[in-house]
C-alpha positions in Angstrom: -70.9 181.2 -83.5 -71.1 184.3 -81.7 -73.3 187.5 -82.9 -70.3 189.4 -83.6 -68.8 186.4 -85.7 -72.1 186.3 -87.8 -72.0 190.3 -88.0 -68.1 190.3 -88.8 -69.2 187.4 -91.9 -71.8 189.3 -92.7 -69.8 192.6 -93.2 -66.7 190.6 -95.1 -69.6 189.3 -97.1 -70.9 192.8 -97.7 -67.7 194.5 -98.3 -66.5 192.1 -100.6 -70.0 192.1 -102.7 -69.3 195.8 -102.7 -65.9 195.6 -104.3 -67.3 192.9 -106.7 -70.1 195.2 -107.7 -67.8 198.3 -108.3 -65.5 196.2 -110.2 -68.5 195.4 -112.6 -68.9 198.9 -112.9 -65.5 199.4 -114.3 -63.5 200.4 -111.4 -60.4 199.3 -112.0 -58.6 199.6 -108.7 -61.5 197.6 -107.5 -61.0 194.8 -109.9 -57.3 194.6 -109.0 -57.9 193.7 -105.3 -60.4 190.8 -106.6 -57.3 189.8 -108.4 -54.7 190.4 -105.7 -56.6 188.2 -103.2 -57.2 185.2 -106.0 -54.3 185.2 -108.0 -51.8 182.7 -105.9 -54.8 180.6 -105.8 -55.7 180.3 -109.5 -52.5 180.1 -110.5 -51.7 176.6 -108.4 -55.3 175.6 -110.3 -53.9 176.1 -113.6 -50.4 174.8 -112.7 -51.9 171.7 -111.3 -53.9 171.4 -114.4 -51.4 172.4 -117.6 -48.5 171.7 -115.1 -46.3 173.8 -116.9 -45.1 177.1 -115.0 -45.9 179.2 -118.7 -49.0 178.1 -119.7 -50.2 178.2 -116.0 -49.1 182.0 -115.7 -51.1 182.5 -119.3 -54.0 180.7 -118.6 -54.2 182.3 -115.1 -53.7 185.8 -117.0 -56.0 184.9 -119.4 -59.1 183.9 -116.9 -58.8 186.9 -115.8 -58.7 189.0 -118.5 -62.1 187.5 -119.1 -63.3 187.9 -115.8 -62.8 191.5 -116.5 -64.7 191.8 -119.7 -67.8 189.7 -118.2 -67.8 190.6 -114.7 -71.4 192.9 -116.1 -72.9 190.0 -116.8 -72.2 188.5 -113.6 -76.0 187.8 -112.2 -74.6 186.5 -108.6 -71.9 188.6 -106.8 -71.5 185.8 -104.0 -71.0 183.6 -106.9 -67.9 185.1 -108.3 -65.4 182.9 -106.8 -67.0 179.7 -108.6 -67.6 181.8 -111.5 -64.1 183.0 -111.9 -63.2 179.4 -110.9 -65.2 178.0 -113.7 -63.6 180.6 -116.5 -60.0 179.2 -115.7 -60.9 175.8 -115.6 -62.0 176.7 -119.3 -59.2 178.6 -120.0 -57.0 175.6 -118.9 -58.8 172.9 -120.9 -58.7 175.1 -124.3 -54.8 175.7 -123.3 -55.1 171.9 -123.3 -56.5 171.2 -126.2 -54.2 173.7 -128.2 -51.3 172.5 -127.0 -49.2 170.5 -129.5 -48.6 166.8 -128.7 -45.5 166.0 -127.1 -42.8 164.7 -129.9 -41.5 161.5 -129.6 -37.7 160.9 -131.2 -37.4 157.7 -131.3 -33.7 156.5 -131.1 -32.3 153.0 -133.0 -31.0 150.7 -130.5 -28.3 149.8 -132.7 -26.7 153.4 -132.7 -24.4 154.4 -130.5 -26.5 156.4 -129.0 -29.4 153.7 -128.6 -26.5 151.5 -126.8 -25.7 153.8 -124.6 -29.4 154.8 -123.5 -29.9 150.9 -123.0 -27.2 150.6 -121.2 -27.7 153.1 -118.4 -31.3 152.3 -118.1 -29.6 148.7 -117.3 -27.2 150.1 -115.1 -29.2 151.9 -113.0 -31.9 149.4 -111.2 -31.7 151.3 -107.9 -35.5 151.4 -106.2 -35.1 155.6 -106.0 -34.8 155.4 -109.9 -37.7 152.8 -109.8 -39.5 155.3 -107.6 -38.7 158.0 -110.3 -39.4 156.2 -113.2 -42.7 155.2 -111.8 -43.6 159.0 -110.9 -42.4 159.6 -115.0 -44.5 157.3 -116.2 -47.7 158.7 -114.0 -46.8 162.2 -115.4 -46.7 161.0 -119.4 -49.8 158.8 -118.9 -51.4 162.3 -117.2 -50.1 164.3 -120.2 -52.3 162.2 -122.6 -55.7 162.1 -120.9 -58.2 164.7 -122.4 -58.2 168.4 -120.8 -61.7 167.5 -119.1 -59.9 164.4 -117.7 -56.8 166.3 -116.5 -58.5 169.2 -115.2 -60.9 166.9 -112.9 -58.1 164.6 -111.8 -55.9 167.6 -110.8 -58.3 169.8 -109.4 -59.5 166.8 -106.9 -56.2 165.1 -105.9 -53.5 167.6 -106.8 -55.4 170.6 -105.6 -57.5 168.5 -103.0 -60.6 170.4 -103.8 -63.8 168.4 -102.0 -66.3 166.8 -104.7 -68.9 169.5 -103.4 -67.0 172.5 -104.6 -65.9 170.8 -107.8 -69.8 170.6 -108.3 -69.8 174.3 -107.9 -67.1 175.2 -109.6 -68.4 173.2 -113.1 -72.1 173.7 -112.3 -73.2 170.1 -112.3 -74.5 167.6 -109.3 -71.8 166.1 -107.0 -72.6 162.4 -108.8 -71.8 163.3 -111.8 -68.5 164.5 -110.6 -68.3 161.3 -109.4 -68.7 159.5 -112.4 -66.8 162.0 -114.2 -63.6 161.0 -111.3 -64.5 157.6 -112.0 -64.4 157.9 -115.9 -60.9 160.0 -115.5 -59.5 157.6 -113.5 -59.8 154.6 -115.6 -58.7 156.6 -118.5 -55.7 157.3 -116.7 -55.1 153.3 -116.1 -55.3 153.1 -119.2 -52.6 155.3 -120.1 -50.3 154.0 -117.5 -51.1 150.7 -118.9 -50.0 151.8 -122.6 -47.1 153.4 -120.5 -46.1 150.0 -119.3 -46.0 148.3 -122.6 
């Protein structure tokens, strides 16, 4: 790299520890640029965690909200990203972990209704509905892992973040993110398994 790339990093670093500082402050103006530039970003995060388009727009709000209130306490200004990173992922799991289990209505085969349901699942064999009922089954078995489980699993392979920034973001070495990918993984066999049943 050039000396006028490392200069022109080294002033994006500066101006942006800057704004950070003057947002702990209390400047408000300051604090809503930090927000404009991460807001797209955190938002697919929490979507990709919660997978719901409400609770990702709440949690998202929420993360920030408490970004906001403690941003003082932030030791580490070139650490905010991770730290902000880290509140959502919080945020997310305790959206999780409130949420209300999905109810099941279960439906007597012997009904009209029942016949009708086992009828068109019959009918319709096609491999795109085989595709699509495979992709269903993946998303109910995700629903019913644990919030640490889902938030791993979709921060890594929906959000495609590397294992060494997921070891940032939740402050813990990059093998126990792999054992933690490893544990989340075979829970979510498991569910798939109970899925297939």
């Amino acid at each position: 790299m050039t000396d006028s790339g490392v200069d022109a990093m080294g002033t994006v670093r500066s101006v942006e520890r800057a704004v950070i500082e003057r947002a702990a402050r209390g400047d408000h103006l300051a604090f809503d640029s930090l927000v404009a530039a991460r807001s797209s970003r955190l938002y697919r995060t929490a979507l990709a965690i919660l997978r719901s388009e409400a609770d990702a727009h709440d949690a998202t709000q929420d993360a920030f909200v408490a970004a906001w209130q403690h941003l003082p306490g932030l030791r580490n200004p070139e650490q905010f990203d991770a730290w902000l990173g880290r509140i959502l992922v919080n945020t997310c799991r305790d959206g999780l972990r409130r949420r209300h289990r999905i109810q099941v209505r279960e439906i007597d085969v012997e009904s009209d209704e029942g016949s009708r349901a086992v009828a068109v699942r019959d009918a319709d064999r096609s491999p795109f509905a085989s595709a699509v009922g495979e992709a269903d089954a993946i998303r109910r078995a995700f629903n019913h892992l644990g919030p640490d489980h889902r938030a791993l699993l979709a921060l890594h392979y929906i959000e495609g973040r590397p294992l060494s920034e997921l070891a940032t973001l939740l402050s813990v070495p990059e093998g126990t993110i792999k054992w933690r990918l490893h544990r989340a993984r075979a829970a979510l066999e498991t569910a798939l398994g109970e899925e297939d049943r």
